[in-house]
N, C-alpha and C positions, 0 to 999 in steps of 0.2 A: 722146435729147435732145442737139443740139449747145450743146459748150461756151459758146457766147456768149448760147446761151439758160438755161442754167443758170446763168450767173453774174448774170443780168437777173433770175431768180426767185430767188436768195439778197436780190439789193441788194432788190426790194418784200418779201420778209419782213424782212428787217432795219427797216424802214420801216413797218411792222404789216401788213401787207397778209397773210389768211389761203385766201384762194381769190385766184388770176389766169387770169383765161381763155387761152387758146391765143395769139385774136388778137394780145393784148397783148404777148405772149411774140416774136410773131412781127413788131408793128408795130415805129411810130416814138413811141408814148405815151408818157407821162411822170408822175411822181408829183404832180409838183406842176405848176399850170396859171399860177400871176403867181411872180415874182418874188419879189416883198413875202410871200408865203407858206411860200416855200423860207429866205429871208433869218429870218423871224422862227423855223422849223422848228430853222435851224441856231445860233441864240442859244439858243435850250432843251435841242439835243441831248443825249442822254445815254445813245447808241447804246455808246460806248466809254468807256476809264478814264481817257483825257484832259478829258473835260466835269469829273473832277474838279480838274483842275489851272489851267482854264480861266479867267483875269482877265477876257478882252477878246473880243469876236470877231474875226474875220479880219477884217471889216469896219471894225475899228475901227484894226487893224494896218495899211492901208493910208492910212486917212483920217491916221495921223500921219504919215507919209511927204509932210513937208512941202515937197522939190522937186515935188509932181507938182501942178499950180496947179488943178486939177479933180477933184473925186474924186463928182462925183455918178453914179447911174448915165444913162450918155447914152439917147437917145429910140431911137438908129441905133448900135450898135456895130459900126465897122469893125474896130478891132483888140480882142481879148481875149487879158492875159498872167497864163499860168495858172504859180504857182511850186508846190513841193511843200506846203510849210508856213508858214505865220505866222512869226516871230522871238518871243521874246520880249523885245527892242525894237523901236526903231521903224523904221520899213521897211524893207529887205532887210536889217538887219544886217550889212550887210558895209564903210558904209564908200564905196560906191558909188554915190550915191542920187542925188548931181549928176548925175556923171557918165552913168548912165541917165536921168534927166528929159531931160536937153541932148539926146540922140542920140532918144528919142521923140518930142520938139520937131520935128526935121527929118523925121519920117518920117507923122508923124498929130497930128491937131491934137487937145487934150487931152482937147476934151467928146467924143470920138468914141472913146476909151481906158476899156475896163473890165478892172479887176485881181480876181483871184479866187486860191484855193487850192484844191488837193488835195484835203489835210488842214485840217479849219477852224481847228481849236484851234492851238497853238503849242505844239510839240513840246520837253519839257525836254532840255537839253544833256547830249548823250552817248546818248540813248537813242534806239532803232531804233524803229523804225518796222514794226511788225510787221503782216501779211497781214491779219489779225483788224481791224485798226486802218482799212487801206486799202480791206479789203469794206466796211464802213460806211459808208465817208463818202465813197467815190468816186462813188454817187449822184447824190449832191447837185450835183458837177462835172456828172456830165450832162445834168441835168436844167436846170442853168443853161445850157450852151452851147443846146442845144435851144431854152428860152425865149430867148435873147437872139440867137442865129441872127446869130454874129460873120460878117464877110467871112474872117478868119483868125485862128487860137489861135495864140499863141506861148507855148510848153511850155518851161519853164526846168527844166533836169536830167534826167540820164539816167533816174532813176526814175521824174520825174514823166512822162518825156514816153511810158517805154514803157508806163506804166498808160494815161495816156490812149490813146493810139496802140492798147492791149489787144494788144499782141504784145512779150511779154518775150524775145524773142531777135532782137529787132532787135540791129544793130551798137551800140559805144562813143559816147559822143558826139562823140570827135576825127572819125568820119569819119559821123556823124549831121548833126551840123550842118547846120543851111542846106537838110536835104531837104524837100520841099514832097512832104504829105500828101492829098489830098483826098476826104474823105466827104460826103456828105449835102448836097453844097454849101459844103462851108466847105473851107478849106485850112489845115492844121496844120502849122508850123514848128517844130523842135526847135532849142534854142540852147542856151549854158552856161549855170548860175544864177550871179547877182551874185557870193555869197559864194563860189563859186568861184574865180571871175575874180579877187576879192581875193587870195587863194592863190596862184593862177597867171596873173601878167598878162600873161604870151605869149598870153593866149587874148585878151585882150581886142580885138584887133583882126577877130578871126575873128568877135566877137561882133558888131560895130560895122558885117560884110561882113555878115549876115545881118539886120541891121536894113533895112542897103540893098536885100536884097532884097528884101525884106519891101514897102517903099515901092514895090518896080516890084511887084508882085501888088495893091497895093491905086490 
C-alpha cells in the first residue's frame, strides 16, 4: 500500500470509519459531503487531548479577528488562508491583524476570503504540536479544501504548509516562499505566518511580494 494511501486510511479510522473500500482509498472522496457538517464535526471533536483545552472553535477564533470586515463563509471561494493553529486570542496574535486585512484588501475582495486551520483547537503556549495531534485533525483541512474547491490556498508556516503540501522535505521557508503548487485544480502558495513576521520583520515584505502574486494567479 503506498504511503498516501495509508495515511488516507489512518485519517477515516481516526473519523470511525471501520471498513473503507479500495476505491475510496484510491479516489478523490471525502468524509464529509456539506460543510455545515464538518464545521459542527469539528465543534464536538474529541479525536485528541486538545478538545480538552478547548474555549472556542477555530471558527470562532477568526470571526474575532476584527480587521477582516467579512467572515461569512463565501458562495465562490477564490482565496483560502490556511494558518497552523487558532491563537488563544484574538486573531493571528501577533499584533499584525491591520496590517494583514490592508494588503488582502488589495488582492481579493473580502466575501470571496475563507480562513481555516490546520489544527482546530488552539494550541497552549509552549507546547509542540505533536504527529498524534496533526493525524487527527488534518482530515478535516482536506476535506474542507475539497468541499470549498478554493482558486488558491495560502499555507502560512513551514509546518503548516509541508503537511498540507504532504511532503516534509520540502526546503525552509526563506526559499519556499512565493512557490506556486498546483493539485487537483487548485494552486497552493506557501508564505510566512503573522506571528512570525512579528519576530522578524525583514520578512515582511517578502510576505507582501507574495500576496502580489497571489493577485496575478487569481
Amino acid at each position: 500500500m503506498q504511503s498516501s494511501q495509508l495515511r488516507r486510511l489512518l485519517y477515516y479510522k481516526a473519523f470511525g470509519y471501520r471498513y473503507v473500500s479500495a476505491e475510496i482509498l484510491s479516489g478523490g472522496a471525502r468524509f464529509f459531503k456539506a460543510l455545515d457538517a464538518l464545521k459542527s464535526a469539528t465543534a464536538e471533536c474529541n479525536l485528541c487531548e486538545l478538545a480538552k483545552t478547548r474555549t472556542s472553535s477555530s471558527e470562532q477564533n477568526f470571526k474575532n479577528f476584527k480587521t477582516i470586515k467579512n467572515f461569512k463563509t463565501p458562495a465562490n471561494v477564490k482565496l483560502m488562508i490556511v494558518a497552523l493553529a487558532p491563537s488563544s486570542s484574538e486573531g493571528f496574535g501577533c499584533g499584525l491583524e491591520a496590517e494583514v486585512a490592508a494588503a488582502l484588501d488589495q488582492i481579493c475582495a473580502p466575501k470571496e476570503i475563507y480562513f481555516s486551520f490546520l489544527i482546530r483547537c488552539a494550541v497552549p503556549q509552549n507546547r509542540r504540536i505533536s504527529s498524534e495531534i496533526i493525524l487527527k485533525c488534518a482530515p478535516y483541512l482536506t476535506d474542507e479544501i475539497k468541499i470549498l474547491k478554493p482558486k488558491i490556498v495560502l499555507c502560512l508556516g513551514e509546518l503548516c504548509c509541508k503537511i498540507v503540501l504532504r511532503n516534509g522535505d520540502l526546503a525552509g521557508m526563506d526559499v519556499l516562499h512565493g512557490s506556486v503548487f498546483n493539485e487537483g485544480g487548485i494552486s497552493f502558495v506557501p508564505s510566512f505566518d503573522p506571528a512570525f513576521i512579528a519576530q522578524n520583520p525583514s520578512k515582511a515584505e517578502l510576505f507582501k511580494e507574495d500576496l502580489q502574486k497571489i493577485k496575478g494567479l487569481l
